[in-house]
C-alpha positions in Angstrom: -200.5 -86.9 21.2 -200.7 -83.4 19.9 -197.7 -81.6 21.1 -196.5 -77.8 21.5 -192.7 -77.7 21.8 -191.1 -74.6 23.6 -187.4 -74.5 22.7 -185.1 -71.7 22.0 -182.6 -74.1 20.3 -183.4 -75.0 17.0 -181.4 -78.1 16.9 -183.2 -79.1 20.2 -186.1 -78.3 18.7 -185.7 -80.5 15.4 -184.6 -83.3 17.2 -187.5 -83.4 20.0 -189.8 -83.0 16.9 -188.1 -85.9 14.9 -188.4 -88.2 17.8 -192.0 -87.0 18.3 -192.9 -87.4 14.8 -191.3 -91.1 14.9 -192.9 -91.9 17.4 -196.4 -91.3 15.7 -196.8 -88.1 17.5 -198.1 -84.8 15.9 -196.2 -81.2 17.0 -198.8 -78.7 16.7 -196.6 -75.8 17.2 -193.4 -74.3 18.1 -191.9 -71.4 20.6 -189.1 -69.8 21.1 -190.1 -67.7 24.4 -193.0 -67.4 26.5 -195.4 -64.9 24.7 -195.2 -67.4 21.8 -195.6 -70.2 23.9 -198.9 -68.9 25.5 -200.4 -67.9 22.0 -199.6 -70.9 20.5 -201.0 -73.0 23.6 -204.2 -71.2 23.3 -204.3 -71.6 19.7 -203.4 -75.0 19.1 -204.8 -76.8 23.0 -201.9 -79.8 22.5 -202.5 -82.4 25.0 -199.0 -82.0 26.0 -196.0 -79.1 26.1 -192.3 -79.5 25.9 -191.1 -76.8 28.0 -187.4 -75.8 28.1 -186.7 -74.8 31.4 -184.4 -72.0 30.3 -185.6 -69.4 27.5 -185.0 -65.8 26.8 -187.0 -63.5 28.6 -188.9 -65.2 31.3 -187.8 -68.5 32.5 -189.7 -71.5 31.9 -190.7 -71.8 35.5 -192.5 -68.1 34.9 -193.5 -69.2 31.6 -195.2 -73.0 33.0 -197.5 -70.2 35.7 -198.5 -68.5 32.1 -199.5 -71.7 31.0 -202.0 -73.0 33.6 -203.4 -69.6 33.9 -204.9 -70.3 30.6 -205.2 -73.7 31.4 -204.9 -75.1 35.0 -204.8 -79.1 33.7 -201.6 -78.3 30.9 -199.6 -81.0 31.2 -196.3 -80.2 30.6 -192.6 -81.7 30.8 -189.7 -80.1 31.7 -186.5 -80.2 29.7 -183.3 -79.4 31.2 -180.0 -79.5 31.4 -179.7 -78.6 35.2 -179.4 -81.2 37.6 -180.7 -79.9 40.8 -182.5 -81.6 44.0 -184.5 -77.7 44.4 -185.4 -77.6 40.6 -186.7 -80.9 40.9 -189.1 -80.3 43.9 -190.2 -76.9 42.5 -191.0 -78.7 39.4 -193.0 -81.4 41.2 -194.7 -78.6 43.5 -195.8 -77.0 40.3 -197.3 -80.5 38.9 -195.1 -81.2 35.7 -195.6 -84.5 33.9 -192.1 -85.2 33.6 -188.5 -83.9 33.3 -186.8 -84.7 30.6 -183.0 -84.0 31.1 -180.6 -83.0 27.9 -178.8 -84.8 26.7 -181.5 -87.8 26.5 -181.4 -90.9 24.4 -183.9 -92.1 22.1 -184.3 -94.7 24.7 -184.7 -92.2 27.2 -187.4 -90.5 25.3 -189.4 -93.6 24.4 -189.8 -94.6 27.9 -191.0 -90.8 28.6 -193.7 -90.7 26.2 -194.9 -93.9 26.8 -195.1 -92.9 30.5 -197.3 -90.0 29.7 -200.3 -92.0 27.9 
């Protein structure tokens, strides 16, 4: 899969790409924030985004509407350190793919992006 990774955290970032890349997936793109995130969605159309749920500047809630205004079938998981019943729904409401919750194992990440095929 061709992935766009949204991630303020550059450790974060390096390690969802390393697993990604091990994985036999290609990353297409990073973003720290959500202007970023959009251009590089429309530039690069991955099949799927990694979406950290909390970025500078708009949220990643704010920044996921951004994203399906340009393209209403992103698919896009949610990674996050907050553990919340509400998050969880809103996420769902909105249609994510999945939620990924830091700190994950490799394990934990397999069984992810094997769900998404």
């Amino acid at each position: 899969m061709r992935v766009l990774l949204v991630e303020d955290n550059a450790l974060t970032r390096y390690t969802i790409r390393a697993l990604l890349e091990k994985l036999g997936h290609e990353v297409v793109g990073e973003a720290e924030d959500g202007p970023a995130a959009v251009k590089g969605y429309s530039e690069s159309k991955p099949d799927i985004v990694f979406l950290d749920l909390i970025l500078p500047g708009k949220s990643g809630l704010e920044i996921l509407e951004d994203l399906r205004a340009v393209d209403p079938a992103a698919r896009v998981v949610v990674v996050t350190a907050v553990e919340q019943d509400e998050i969880d729904r809103t996420l769902n409401d909105k249609g994510v793919a999945a939620i990924l919750r830091k700190p994950f194992s490799f394990e934990d990440f397999k069984a992810l992006m094997s769900g998404l095929r």
